[in-house]
C-alpha positions as CSV (number, residue, x, y, z in Angstrom):
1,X,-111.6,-3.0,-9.5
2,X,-112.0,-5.8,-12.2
3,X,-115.3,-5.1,-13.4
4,X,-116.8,-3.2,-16.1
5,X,-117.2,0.3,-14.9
6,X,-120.9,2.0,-14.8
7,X,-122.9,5.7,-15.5
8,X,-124.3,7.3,-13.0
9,X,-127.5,6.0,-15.0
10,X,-126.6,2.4,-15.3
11,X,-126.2,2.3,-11.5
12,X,-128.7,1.2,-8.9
13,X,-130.2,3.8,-6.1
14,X,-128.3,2.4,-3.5
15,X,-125.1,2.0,-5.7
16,X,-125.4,6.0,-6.7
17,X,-126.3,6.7,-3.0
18,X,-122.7,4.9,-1.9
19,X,-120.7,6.7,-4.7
20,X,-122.3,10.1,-3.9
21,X,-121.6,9.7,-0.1
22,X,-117.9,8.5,-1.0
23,X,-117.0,11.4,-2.6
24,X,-118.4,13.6,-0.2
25,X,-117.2,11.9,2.5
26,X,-113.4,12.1,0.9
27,X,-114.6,15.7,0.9
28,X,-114.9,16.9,4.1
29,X,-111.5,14.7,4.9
30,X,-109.7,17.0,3.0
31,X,-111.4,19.9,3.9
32,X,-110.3,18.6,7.9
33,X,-106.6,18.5,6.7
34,X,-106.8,21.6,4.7
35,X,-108.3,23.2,7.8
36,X,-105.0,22.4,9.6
37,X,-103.1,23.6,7.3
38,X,-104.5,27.2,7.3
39,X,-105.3,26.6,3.5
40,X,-109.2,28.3,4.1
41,X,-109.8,28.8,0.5
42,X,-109.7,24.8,-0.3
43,X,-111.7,24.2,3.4
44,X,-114.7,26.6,1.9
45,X,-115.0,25.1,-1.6
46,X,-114.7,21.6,-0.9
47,X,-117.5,22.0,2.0
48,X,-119.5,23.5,-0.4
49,X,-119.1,20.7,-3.0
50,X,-119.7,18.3,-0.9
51,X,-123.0,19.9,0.3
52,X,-124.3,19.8,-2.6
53,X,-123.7,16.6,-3.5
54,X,-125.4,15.3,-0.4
55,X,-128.4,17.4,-1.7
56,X,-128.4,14.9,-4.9
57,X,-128.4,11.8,-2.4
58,X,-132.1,10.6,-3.3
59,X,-133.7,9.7,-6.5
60,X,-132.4,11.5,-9.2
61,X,-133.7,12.1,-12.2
62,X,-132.2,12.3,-15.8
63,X,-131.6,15.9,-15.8
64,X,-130.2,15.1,-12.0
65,X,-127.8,12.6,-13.1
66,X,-126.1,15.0,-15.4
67,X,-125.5,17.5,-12.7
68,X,-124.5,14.8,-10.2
69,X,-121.7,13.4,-12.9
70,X,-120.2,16.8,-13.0
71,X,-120.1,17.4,-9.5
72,X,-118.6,13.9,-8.4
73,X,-116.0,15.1,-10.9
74,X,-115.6,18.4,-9.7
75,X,-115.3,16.9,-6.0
76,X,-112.9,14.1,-7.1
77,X,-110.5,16.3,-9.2
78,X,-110.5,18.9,-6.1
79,X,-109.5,16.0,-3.8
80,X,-107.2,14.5,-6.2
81,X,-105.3,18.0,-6.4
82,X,-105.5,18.7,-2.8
83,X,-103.6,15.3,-2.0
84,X,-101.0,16.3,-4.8
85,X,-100.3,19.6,-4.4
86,X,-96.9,20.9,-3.2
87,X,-97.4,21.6,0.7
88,X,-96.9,25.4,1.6
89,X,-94.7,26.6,4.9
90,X,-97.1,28.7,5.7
91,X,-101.0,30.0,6.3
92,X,-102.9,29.9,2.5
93,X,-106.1,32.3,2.5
């Protein structure tokens, strides 16, 4: 990624649209794998983020774009700490 990077606001619809389906597509991934691993907990919140930030998919206004930002950071910090987190032996509830 060379370029300069963008807001949520300096983006294009379709540009938003692809970084809000990213995220929750990278979502429900780790909500699969945390399903396997018993860890429930992780499984129900990430689901529920990325719900919600399907729900933002269409045009958003100002007052949308602020609440989208902090949900594409709540879902990327929740999969960034799901793919670092020290794996547990057994079933997380």
């Amino acid at each position: 990624m060379n370029g300069i990077s963008k807001t949520l606001n300096d983006m294009t619809l379709i540009e938003r649209s692809s970084l809000l389906e990213t995220v929750a597509d990278a979502l429900e991934a780790t909500a699969e794998e945390a399903e396997g691993e018993g860890d429930t907990r992780f499984v129900a919140n990430s689901i529920c983020v990325a719900n919600t930030i399907r729900g933002l998919s269409g045009d958003l206004t100002p007052r949308d774009l602020m609440a989208a930002e902090l949900l594409l950071e709540q879902g990327i910090m929740l999969v960034h700490q799901f793919s670092n987190r020290t794996k547990t032996n057994g079933m997380v509830h």
